[in-house]
Steps between C-alpha positions, in 0.01 A plus 500: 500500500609599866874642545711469852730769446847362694772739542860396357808683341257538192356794340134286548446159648170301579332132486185501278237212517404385165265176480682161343218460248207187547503335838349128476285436779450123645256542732319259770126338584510610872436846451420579164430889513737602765773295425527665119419841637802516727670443211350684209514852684836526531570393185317678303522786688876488412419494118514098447227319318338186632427164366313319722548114547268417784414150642288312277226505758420796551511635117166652581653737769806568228247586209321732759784667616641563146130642435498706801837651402404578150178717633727663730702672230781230459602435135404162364849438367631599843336215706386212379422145571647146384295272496719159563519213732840321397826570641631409178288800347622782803863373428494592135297822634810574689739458230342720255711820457179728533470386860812694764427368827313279703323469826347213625290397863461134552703209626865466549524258267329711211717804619827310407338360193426854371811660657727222278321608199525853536837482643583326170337827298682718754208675595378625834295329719326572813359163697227476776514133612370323807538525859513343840430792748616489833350621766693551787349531837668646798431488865383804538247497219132579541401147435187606447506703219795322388315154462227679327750681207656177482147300387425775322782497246516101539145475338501813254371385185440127649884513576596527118714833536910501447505757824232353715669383857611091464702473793438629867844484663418545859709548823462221741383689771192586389422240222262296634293808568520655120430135395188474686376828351585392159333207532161672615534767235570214199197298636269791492557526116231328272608372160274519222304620231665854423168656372432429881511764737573325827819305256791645630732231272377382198641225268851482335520605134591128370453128601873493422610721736280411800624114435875645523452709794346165677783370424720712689292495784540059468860519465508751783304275727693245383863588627377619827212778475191548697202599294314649855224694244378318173755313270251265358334548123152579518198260389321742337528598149716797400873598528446582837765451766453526871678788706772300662801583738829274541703498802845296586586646176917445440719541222430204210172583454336594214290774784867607581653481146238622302236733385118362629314713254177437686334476861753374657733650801756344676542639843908464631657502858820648540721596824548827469499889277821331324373179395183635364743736330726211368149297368321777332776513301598111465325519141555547126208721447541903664180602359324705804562445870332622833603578883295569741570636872371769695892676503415640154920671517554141547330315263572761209857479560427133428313575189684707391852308556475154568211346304604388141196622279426790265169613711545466873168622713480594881196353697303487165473237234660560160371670215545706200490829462475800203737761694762192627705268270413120466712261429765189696829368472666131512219273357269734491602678229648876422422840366188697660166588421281846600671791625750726293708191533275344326442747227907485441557117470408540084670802411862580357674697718669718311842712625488816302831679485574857337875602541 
């Protein structure tokens, strides 16, 4: 138990830390190990227990994990795996009175499915959910590097990450120079077999979810986009989907409106600093967001204070990290992950007070 002594008119006065009891974790396919460790160390390093409820497929990685854990020293009735793949099942999960809090990383819609039911139990919940990154580009950027960052985080994990780049909001004045670099960077990329080498995007986890993503892209093109880079289901067998970059990209779009959890960037012109300002944040999600400029007191002033995200990056892509906390607002969810942030979001804290 930690104790933050705070002095009042008291004889003694502090906050002390004590763990809520078992945290239910609802965890996703995209990154199975990572995803679940973010979470887990904080948690149980505050005293929680776990119960793990991790995407049906990837029960392998869960079962591992839970092993891994167990070797390490970890009681068995301190983490521990459910094996389930109904909603109907992780609802009653939630409602059991053993079970004190909740976290869950997924989709919006599955965050306010488990946030009703746990609301209803009145217990807490912490909520990862998806993302549509801006990344704003300034005049003065080094396009260079810039464009490079940008593809990068674009095609991390064959796009399907909640923080990986989806938009590039770009200054007119030097757009059709970052576009040409983005296109020669995207085109150098070979999708393909994973166990590969010379893959640098592989396949998307499900036929499901490469069909919906080509269906954004369609409805895209459809109202007005320009599919300049791929855009066009591949012949060959597989879930594969072709790197692909949409321009004369406008508001009523599903490339605009929503997440494109997979290859898929779309690249947007704007006037000026203030309307790439005003776009980046012209979205429900505020997962992670990025500026990038070679006036670094600039461009962190405008991380800092005028992008509408939880994790805001300066000329470098987003990503998590142990010593930072993790986490977005609006759509996007709440609470945060890693850090001693992180490590506080399941605890009591306590006011102690000894007149």
């Amino acid at each position: 138990m930690s104790k933050e002594e705070i002095t009042t008119d008291a004889t003694s006065s502090y906050i002390t830390y004590n763990p809520l009891g078992t945290v239910l974790a609802i965890m996703p396919w995209n990154f199975p190990f990572w995803q679940l460790s973010r979470f887990a160390a904080p948690a149980l390093m505050a005293g929680n227990a776990v119960v793990l409820k991790h995407a049906s497929n990837v029960m392998g990685c869960a079962l591992e994990i839970e092993s891994l854990l167990h070797e390490a020293g970890v009681p068995e009735d301190i983490f521990r795996t459910l094996v389930a793949d109904s909603d109907q099942k992780t609802q009653k999960v939630i409602q059991r009175e053993g079970i004190h809090a909740v976290t869950l990383t997924g989709s919006t819609r599955a965050g306010k499915a488990v946030a009703s039911q746990a609301g209803n139990e009145l217990k807490k919940t912490v909520l990862e959910l998806g993302g549509s990154d801006p990344y704003v580009v300034l005049e003065d950027a080094d396009l260079e590097q810039t464009a490079e960052t940008c593809v990068t985080s674009r095609l991390i994990n064959s796009g399907q990450s909640c923080i990986a780049a989806k938009r590039f909001i770009v200054v007119d004045a030097v757009y059709d120079e970052f576009l040409d670099l983005v296109v020669e960077k995207m085109k150098e990329k070979t999708v393909g077999s994973p166990f590969d080498e010379e893959t640098d995007v592989g396949p998307m986890a499900r036929v499901d979810l490469r069909d919906e993503l080509h269906e954004q892209v369609q409805k895209s093109v459809e109202k007005g986009a320009n599919a300049v880079v791929g855009g066009s289901l591949p012949k060959s067998e597989g879930t594969y989907y072709p790197v692909t970059i949409l321009t004369e990209v406008h508001k009523g779009m599903p490339a605009y409106e929503e997440e494109t959890f997979g290859p898929v960037a779309a690249v947007l012109k704007v006037r000026d600093e203030d309307e790439a300002i005003k776009v980046a944040n012209d979205t429900n999600f505020g997962l992670g967001a990025a500026v990038f400029s070679q006036d670094k007191n600039k461009a962190e002033y405008i991380a800092a204070n005028k992008l509408e995200a939880g994790c805001c990056f300066v000329n470098d892509f987003v990503k998590s990290d142990p010593r930072l906390p993790f986490g977005g607002i609006k759509q996007s969810g709440y609470g945060r992950e890693l850090s001693h942030v992180g490590i506080k979001e399941f605890v009591n804290i306590k006011t102690v007070y000894v007149a």
